[in-house]
C-alpha positions as a LaTeX table, in Angstrom:
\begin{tabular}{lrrr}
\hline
Residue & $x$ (\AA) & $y$ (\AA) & $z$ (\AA) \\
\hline
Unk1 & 163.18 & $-39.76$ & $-76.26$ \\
Unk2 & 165.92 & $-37.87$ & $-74.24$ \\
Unk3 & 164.76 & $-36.35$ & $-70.66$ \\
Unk4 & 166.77 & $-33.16$ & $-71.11$ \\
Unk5 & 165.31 & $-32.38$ & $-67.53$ \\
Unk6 & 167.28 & $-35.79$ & $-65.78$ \\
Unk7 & 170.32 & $-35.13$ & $-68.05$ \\
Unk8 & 170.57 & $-31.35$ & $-66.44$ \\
Unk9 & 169.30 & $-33.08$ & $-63.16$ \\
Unk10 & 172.20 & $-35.15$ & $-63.08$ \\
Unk11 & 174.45 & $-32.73$ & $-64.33$ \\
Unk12 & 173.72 & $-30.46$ & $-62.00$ \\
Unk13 & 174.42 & $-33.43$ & $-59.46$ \\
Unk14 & 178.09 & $-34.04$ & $-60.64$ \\
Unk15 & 178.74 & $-29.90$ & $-60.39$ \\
Unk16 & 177.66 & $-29.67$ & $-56.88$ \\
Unk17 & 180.10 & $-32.72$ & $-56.07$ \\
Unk18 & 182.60 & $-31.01$ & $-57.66$ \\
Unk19 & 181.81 & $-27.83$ & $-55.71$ \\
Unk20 & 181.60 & $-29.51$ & $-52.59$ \\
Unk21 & 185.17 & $-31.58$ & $-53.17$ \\
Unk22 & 186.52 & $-28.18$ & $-54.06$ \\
Unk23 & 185.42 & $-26.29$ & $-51.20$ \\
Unk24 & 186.01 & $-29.06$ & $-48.42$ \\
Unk25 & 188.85 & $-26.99$ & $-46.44$ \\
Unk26 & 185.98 & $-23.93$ & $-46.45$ \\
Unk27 & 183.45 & $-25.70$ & $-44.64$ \\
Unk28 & 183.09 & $-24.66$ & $-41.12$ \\
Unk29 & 183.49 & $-20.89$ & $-42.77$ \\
Unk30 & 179.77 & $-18.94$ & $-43.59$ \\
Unk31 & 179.68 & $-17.47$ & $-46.95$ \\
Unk32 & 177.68 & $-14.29$ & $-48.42$ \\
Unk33 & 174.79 & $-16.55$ & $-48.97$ \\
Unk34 & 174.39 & $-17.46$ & $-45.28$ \\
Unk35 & 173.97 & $-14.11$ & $-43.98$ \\
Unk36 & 170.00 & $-13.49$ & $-42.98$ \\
Unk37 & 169.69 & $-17.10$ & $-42.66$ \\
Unk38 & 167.74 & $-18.47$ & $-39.72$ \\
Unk39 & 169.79 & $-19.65$ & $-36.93$ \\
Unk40 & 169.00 & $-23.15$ & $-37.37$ \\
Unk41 & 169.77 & $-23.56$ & $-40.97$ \\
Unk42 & 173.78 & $-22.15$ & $-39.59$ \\
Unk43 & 173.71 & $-24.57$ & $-36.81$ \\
Unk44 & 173.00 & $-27.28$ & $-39.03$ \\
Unk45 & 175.65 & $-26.24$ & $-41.11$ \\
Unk46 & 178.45 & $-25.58$ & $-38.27$ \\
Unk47 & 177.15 & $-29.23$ & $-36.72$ \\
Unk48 & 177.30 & $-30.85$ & $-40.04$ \\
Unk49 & 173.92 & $-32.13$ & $-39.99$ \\
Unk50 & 173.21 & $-33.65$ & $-43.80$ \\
Unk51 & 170.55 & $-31.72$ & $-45.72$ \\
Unk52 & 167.86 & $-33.13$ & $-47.39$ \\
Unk53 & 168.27 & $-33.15$ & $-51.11$ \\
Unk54 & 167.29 & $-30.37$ & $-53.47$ \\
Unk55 & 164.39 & $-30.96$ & $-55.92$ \\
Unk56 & 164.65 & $-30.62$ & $-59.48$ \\
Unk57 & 163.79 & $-27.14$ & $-59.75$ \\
Unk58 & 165.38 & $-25.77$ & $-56.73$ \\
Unk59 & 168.83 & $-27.19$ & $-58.07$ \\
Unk60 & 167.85 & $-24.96$ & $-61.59$ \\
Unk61 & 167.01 & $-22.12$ & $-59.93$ \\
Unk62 & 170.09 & $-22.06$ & $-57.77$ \\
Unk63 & 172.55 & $-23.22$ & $-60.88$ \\
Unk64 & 170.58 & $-19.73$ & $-62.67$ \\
Unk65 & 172.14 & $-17.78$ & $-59.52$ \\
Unk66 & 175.57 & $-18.79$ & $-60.07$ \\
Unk67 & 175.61 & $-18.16$ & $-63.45$ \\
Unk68 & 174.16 & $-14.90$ & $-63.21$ \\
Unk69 & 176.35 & $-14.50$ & $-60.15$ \\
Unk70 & 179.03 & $-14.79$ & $-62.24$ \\
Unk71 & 178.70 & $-12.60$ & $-64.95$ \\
Unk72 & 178.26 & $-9.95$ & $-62.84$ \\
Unk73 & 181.58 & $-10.90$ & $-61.41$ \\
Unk74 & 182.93 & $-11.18$ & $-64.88$ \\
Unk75 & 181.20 & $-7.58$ & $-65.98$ \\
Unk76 & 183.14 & $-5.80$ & $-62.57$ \\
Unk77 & 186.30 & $-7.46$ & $-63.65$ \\
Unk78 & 186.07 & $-6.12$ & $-67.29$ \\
Unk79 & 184.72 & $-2.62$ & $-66.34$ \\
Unk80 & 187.76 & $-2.40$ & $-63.59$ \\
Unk81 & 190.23 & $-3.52$ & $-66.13$ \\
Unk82 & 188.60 & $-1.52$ & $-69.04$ \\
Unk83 & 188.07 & 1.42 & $-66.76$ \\
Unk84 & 190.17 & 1.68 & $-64.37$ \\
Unk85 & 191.92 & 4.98 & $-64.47$ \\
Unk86 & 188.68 & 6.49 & $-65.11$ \\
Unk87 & 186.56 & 4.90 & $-61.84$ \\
\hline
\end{tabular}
């Protein structure tokens, strides 16, 4: 039987690689998501002290933000481009 919840687990996996190899030159830099975040989850960060691993459904929940992240990015593109003389 398949384990559609290791497939996604490992898919999941391979896109945060991906995000990571894409975003290596951004690294010392805080993002949107940082801000209100203790101070020692940032100094971790700026010291580049390894996290521990997300669990299965922390890694869903967070892949759920970015998608819904980016439609909303996609929806303010399309309503500026659709709209924009009228904004």
């Amino acid at each position: 039987m398949l384990d559609l919840e290791r497939i996604y687990d490992v898919y999941l996996d391979k896109l945060q690689e991906k995000r990571e190899e894409d975003n290596k030159e951004y690294k010392e830099w805080f993002g949107g998501s940082s801000a209100g975040s203790c101070y020692k989850k940032q100094l971790y960060k700026i010291t580049d002290v390894e996290a521990a691993p997300f669990d299965t459904r922390t890694k869903r929940l967070l892949r759920l933000g970015t998608i819904v992240h980016k439609d909303f990015e996609d929806a303010i593109t399309y309503f500026e481009e659709e709209f924009k003389g009228e904004i």
